[in-house]
Structures are given as structure tokens and as C-alpha cells.
N, C-alpha and C positions, 0 to 999 in steps of 0.2 A: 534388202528390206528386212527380211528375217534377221540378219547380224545387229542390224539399227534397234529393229522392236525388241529382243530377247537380250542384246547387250551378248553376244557369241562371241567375240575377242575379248572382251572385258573378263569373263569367264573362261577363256582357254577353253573354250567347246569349240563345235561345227556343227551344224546341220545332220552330217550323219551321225554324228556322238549320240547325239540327243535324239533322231529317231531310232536307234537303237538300243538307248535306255529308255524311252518312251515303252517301245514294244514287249521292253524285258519287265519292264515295272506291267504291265497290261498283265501277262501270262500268270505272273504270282496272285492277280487278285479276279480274275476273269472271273472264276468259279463264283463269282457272287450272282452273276445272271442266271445261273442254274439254283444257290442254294434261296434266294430272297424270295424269289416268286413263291416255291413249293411253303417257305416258312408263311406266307402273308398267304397264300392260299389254304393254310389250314384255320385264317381266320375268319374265311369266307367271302375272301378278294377274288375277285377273275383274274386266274394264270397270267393267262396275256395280257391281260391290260398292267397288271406289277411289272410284268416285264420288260414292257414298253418301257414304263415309269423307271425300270431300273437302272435301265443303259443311257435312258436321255437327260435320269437325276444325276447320272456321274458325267456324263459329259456337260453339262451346265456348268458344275462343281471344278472339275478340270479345267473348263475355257477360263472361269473367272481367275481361279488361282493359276495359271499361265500367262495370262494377259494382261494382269491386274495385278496380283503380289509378285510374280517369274521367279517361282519357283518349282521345282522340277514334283511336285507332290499332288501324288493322284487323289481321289474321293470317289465315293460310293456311296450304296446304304450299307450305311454300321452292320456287322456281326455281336451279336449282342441285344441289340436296339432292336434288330427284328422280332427277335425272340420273343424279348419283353412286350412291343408292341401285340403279340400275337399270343404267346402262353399265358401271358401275367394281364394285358388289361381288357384283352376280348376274350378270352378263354375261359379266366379265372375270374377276373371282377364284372364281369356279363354284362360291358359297354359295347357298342356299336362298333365295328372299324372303323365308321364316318366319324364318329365321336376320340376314336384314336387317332385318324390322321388330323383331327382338328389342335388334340393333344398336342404331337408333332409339330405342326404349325405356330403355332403360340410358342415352345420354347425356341423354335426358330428364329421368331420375332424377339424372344428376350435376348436369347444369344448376340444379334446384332446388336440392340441396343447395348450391351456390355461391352463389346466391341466397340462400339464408336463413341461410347462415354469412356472408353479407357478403364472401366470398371474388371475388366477380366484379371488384369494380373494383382491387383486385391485381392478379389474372392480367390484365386488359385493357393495365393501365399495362405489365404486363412483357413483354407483346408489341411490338413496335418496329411503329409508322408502315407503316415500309417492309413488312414483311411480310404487314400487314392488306392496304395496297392492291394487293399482288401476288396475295395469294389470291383478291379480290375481282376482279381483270383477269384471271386465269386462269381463273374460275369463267365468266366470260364468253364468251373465246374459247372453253370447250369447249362449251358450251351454240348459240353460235355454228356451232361445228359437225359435232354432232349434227344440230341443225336442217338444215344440207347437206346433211349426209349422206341421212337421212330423205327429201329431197326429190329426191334423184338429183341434186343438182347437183357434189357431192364424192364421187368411188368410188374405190374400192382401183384401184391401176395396179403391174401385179410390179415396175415398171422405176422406177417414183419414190415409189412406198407410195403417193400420193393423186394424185388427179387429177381434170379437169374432167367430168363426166358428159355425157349429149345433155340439153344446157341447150335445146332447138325443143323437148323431151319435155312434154305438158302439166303433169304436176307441177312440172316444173322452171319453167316460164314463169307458172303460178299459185303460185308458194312467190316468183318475184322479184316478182308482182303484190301478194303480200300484205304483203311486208315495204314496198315502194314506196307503198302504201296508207298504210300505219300512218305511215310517215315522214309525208307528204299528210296525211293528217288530225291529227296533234297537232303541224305547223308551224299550224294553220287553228284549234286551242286547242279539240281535242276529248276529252272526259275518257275515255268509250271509243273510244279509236282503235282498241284493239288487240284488243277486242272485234267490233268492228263487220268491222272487217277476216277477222276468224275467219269470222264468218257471210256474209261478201260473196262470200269464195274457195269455203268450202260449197256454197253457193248458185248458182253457177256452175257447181259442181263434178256437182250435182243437175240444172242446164239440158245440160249437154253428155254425161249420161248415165255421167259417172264416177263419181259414190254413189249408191246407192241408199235411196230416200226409207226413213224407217222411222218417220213421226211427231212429232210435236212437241212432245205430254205425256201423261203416264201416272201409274201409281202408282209411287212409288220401288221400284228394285228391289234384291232383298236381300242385307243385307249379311253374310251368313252365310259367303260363299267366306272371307272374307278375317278378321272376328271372333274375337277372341281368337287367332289363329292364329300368332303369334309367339313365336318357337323361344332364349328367354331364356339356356338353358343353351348350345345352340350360340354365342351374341353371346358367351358368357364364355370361348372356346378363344383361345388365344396367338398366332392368327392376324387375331383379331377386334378387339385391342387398337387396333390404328391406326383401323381404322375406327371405331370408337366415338369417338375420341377426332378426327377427321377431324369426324364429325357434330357433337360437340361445340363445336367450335371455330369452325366458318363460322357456326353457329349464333349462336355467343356473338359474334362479330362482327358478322354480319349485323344480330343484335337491337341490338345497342349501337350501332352507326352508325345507324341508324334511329329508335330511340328520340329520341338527338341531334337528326338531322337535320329530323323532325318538332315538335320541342318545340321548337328554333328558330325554327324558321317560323310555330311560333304563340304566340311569347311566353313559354313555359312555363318557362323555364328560370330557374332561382335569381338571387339577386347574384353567388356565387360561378359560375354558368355550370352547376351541375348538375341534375340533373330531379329534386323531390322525388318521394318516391313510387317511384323507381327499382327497390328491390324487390318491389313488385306489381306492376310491367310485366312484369319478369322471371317472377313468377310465372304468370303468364299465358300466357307462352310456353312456361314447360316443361307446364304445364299441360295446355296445346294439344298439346303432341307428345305425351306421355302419351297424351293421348285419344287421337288420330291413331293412333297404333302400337298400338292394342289393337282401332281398328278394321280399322285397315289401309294407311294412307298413312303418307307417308315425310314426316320433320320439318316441323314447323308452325311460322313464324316468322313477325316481327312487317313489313308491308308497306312499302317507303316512299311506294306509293303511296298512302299516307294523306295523304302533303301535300296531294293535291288536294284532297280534305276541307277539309283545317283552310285550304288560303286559299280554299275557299266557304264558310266563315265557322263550321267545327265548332273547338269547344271542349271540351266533356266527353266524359265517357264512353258519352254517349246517340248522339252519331255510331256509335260501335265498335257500338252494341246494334242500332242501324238495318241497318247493314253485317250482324251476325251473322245478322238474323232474313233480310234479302235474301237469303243463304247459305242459307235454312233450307228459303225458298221455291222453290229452284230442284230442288230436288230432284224436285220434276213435270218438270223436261224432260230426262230424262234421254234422251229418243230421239234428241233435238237433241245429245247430247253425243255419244253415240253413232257419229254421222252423220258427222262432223266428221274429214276425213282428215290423216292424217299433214304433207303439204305446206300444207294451212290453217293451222299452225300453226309454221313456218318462219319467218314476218315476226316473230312475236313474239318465238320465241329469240331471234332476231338481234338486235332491237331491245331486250331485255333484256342483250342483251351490251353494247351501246354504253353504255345506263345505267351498268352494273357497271364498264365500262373508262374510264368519266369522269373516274375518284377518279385516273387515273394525272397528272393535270394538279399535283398536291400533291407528288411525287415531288421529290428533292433531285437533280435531273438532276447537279447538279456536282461532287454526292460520289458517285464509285463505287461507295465500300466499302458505301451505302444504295441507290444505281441497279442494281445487277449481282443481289443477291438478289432483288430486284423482280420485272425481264425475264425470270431465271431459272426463278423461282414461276409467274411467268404464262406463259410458252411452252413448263411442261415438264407443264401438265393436260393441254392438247389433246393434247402429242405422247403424250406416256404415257399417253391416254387414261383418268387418275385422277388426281383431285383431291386423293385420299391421299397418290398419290407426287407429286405436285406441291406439299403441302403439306411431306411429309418433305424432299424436296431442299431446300425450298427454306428451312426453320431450317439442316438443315448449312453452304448456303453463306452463309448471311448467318454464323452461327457460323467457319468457317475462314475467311473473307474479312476480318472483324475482330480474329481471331486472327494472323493471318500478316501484318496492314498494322498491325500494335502497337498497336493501340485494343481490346484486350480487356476492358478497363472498361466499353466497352458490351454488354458483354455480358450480361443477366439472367441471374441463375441458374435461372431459366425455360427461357429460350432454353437456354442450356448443357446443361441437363438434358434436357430435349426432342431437341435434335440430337444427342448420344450414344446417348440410346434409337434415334432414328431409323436413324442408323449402323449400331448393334448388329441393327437388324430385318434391313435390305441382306444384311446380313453373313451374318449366319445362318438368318433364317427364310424 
């Protein structure tokens, strides 16, 4: 049955291949049950109700892309996405979470439609290179550091805006133990590095009397704080429009680089270079945030730590289902998530930043008028602590940077459109 549904000869797989790369792709991206709750919980979500939301949004995300596109590529909620959800539109723009998961929701709903109008690989082409890997390196340093921050090791200073914390402080010295870990173990080819590191600083953190024990499994706990609880009409106010459209777009990028990047690595890809099937992956993922935002987590997108998977030998879709149900099971330890402090989870941002800031190696260092948008995008998240206005700046300047150096032909009417809305937002909203 399994060989019939997943197409396992067809693929040169087996059943054991693929729960094998199921379990290997799981370990690289676990850590999201630990790190998503603590981010969406400092936007004033319930622990455990995110957490419920986290493990049941990735296995939704999972089933569909396993049984519906079979393809071996797990989901979650985004790294990045939470951030934003949580630093940038409840923290800093002083919206509701009910009014950000509503946010969520609605680009989820565009995403599909783009998807099944065939509208995605348009808009992907009319976005420029240069501006994907900027948002992508920006999404990184902020995440980067948040994780600082969080740890005591970057604090506010009147005199210079930021500044170095008491790094002898033990958060600070277990948040450099944990990122220096995870380095150490995936030079040494370990699929959860960044897991095992989570539970290592924990675990310390429980011997030196700085957590306190609370258990190891239980029955899940409910997800009622946070269910159905999203504020639709608020995501539709004229303040909301960027951020929607913010989610929408790291999303659509993040899915689309990864999608790529995975089906590379396993062969999956056309004569002409493209993935068939490419709208059921997508569907999958708007699918996934869908669910997520009606439980309660902030966008669900597609992993690229799936590659570890597919080079331990997964193939179909019965990897994604292995990974979903793994997701499904964790939900008994929620105490263990619980547990799990803020600076445990510092090596991981970080080292999620470095991944993200890879792609600047593709960068056309020797053309300005495509280097300067780049830098821009990416060093104006952190500073502006939003991904929003790191994404607005950063169409205007790649838009008047090819505008004023008389290359306006590269300009999409995409782009062009986008950076005058963006403009017009500055200006007046």
C-alpha cells in the first residue's frame, strides 16, 4: 500500500529509507518546539497553547506535502516569521497577537490564491536576485540579534543605542556555550545539533539551579488560549497592509528557495530545471499557515532542513508523513518545552542567521546598482528592528538606485509598484 501511495520503486526508495530520512530531517528542525513558543510567548500568547499550535501546524503542513505533492520536505513555523510576528508587529507596532495571527491568516489565503492562479512564478521572476538575498541576510541578522538580546549579551546603552552586556553573567556564557556547541557538533556531521545543544544548556541550566525542573511528559496542554482567536477584521486596517504583505513575501520566498534547494539535492528537478508538482508544495504551505493561524502560531513554511533527509536517502512524501507524525508525538513533552530558557535558545538563532546570510556569497559584488540594495535590506531589519521596513527600504532603494544610474529597464513593474506604495506608506501612514 505504502509502495502504491508514495510511488517507493518508482523512486528507488523503501519504507525503511524514508523513515529514516523522515527521522533525520525531524532532529535538524525539532528545535522549533522549543524556540517558537518562548518567541510568541513574549508577545503575550500562552506557552502551551503555541505549542500545541506548533507541533499540530507542522504536521498538517507535512501530511499535506507527503500525500498530496510526495515530496520528502518537512514544514513548521518559519524562523524569522516568528520574530516578526512578535518583535516587529506586537512589540513595536502595538497591534494585538489576535490582530497578527489574523495578519498570518490572510497572507495565507493570498499565498493559495497565487498558487492555484499560477500567479507565483510571475511574481517570484519579478522580484530581482538582489533583493531576495537581502531580505533573506536581514531576516538573519535580526534573528541574530534578538537571540543577543534575549541572552544579556547586547543591551540598550543611552550613549551608543547597543552595547555589550556582562557577558561572566551565566545566561550570557551558556547562550555563547550553546551557539559554540551547535557549531562543534554539525562540523562532527550531526543532524540534531541544534537540538541536542537546546537540551544540553537546559540541562545545565537545571544542575546549577537556574530552571526549575517541571517534568518531562504529560498530556498536551490546551489549545483553547490561542484557537480560533484571530482578529481578521483588525489584519484588514490600512496599517496592516505591509504586514500582510511582509508575511506574504518572505514566505513566498523562503518556500520557493527551498522547495529549489531541496529537489536539487535530490534529483527531483525537470529537464528544464523546474519541480513538477510545484503547485501542491505550495499548496501545502499555505495550507499549513492556514492551520497555524486558526490555532495560533505565526506562518508555517516549508524547511530547508529537509535536505538532511533527502541525502539520508528520502524520496517521497512518506519522509514529510514520518517527520509530521514525529511532530504529532511530541506534544507529550510539553514540560520539556516549557523548561527550556530563553539563552538555551541563542546558539540556534545565531546559527540560523549564518545559514540565512550564506546566500550573500551569489551577490554581484561589482555591480553597485545590485550590491547597495542588498546591504541596505539587510542592515536596515536589525537597525529598524523590522523586517517590514527592511523590506520597504529596501524595493525603494534598489527602485531609485536603478532609476537615477539610467538602468530603469530593470525595473519590474512589480518592483516599481511596490516601492511607490512603500514610499506613499513613509509618507503618510
Amino acid at each position: 500500500m505504502l509502495d502504491r501511495l508514495f510511488q517507493l520503486s518508482e523512486n528507488r526508495s523503501s519504507v525503511r529509507q524514508e523513515v529514516i530520512a523522515g527521522a533525520t530531517t525531524f532532529l535538524t528542525m525539532a528545535y522549533i518546539i522549543f524556540v517558537n513558543p518562548a518567541m510568541l510567548a513574549d508577545a503575550g500568547m500562552d506557552h502551551g497553547a503555541v505549542f500545541v499550535a506548533t507541533c499540530v501546524a507542522a504536521f498538517v503542513g507535512c501530511m499535506v506535502m507527503g500525500l498530496v505533492a510526495n515530496y520528502p520536505i518537512a514544514l513548521a513555523p518559519g524562523m524569522g516569521l516568528n520574530a516578526f510576528f512578535t518583535y516587529t508587529v506586537v512589540l513595536d507596532m502595538q497591534h494585538s497577537w489576535e490582530t497578527a495571527l489574523g495578519a498570518v491568516f490572510l497572507s495565507g489565503v493570498l499565498f493559495m490564491l497565487l498558487s492555484v492562479l499560477r500567479v507565483r512564478e510571475w511574481l517570484m521572476n519579478a522580484i530581482p536576485m538582489s533583493l531576495r538575498l537581502g531580505i533573506a541576510a536581514g531576516i538573519g541578522l535580526f534573528l541574530a540579534l534578538i537571540g543577543l538580546k534575549n541572552a544579556g549579551i547586547i543591551v540598550a546603552n543611552q550613549a551608543t543605542l547597543v552595547g555589550l552586556g556582562d557577558v561572566t553573567s551565566f545566561s550570557s556564557v551558556m547562550a555563547a556555550l550553546s551557539f559554540v556547541l551547535i557549531i562543534a557538533l554539525v562540523s562532527f556531521g550531526s543532524r540534531g545539533a541544534v537540538m541536542l545543544s537546546i537540551l544540553v544548556v537546559t540541562g545545565l541550566g537545571l544542575i546549577f539551579g537556574d530552571v526549575q525542573y517541571a517534568g518531562l511528559v504529560s498530556a498536551p496542554p490546551s489549545v483553547a488560549p490561542t484557537f480560533a482567536a484571530l482578529d481578521i477584521m483588525g489584519a484588514l486596517e490600512v496599517s496592516m497592509v505591509a504586514v500582510v504583505f511582509a508575511f506574504l513575501f518572505v514566505d513566498l520566498f523562503d518556500t520557493s528557495g527551498t522547495l529549489v534547494a531541496v529537489a536539487q539535492r535530490g534529483g527531483m528537478l525537470d529537464e528544464q530545471g523546474r519541480l513538477p508538482r510545484a503547485n501542491k508544495a505550495m499548496l501545502a504551505d499555505s495550507s499549513a499557515t492556514l492551520a497555524g493561524a486558526m490555532l495560533g502560531t505565526s506562518t508555517t513554511t516549508s524547511y530547508v532542513e529537509s535536505t538532511a533527509g533527502v541525502s539520508a536517502g528520502g524520496r517521497t512524501g512518506l519522509t514529510a508523513v514520518v517527520v509530521g507524525l514525529l511532530f504529532l508525538a511530541c506534544l507529550f513533552i510539553s514540560p520539556l518545552a516549557g523548561m527550556v530558557p530563553a539563552y538555551a535558545t541563542t546558539g540556534a538563532l545565531v546559527y540560523v542567521a549564518i545559514l540565512m546570510m550564506s546566500g550573500l556569497i551569489h551577490v554581484e559584488w561589482d555591480d553597485l546598482t545590485e550590491a547597495a540594495p542588498v546591504v541596505i535590506t539587510a542592515i536596515m531589519m536589525p537597525l529598524t528592528f523590522s523586517i517590514a521596513h527592511g523590506i520597504a527600504i529596501g524595493f525603494i532603494t534598489y527602485a531609485a538606485v536603478k532609476l537615477l544610474s539610467g538602468r530603469a529597464k530593470e525595473i519590474s513593474p512589480a518592483v516599481a509598484v511596490l516601492a511607490i506604495l512603500f514610499t506613499l506608506k513613509f509618507a503618510y501612514l
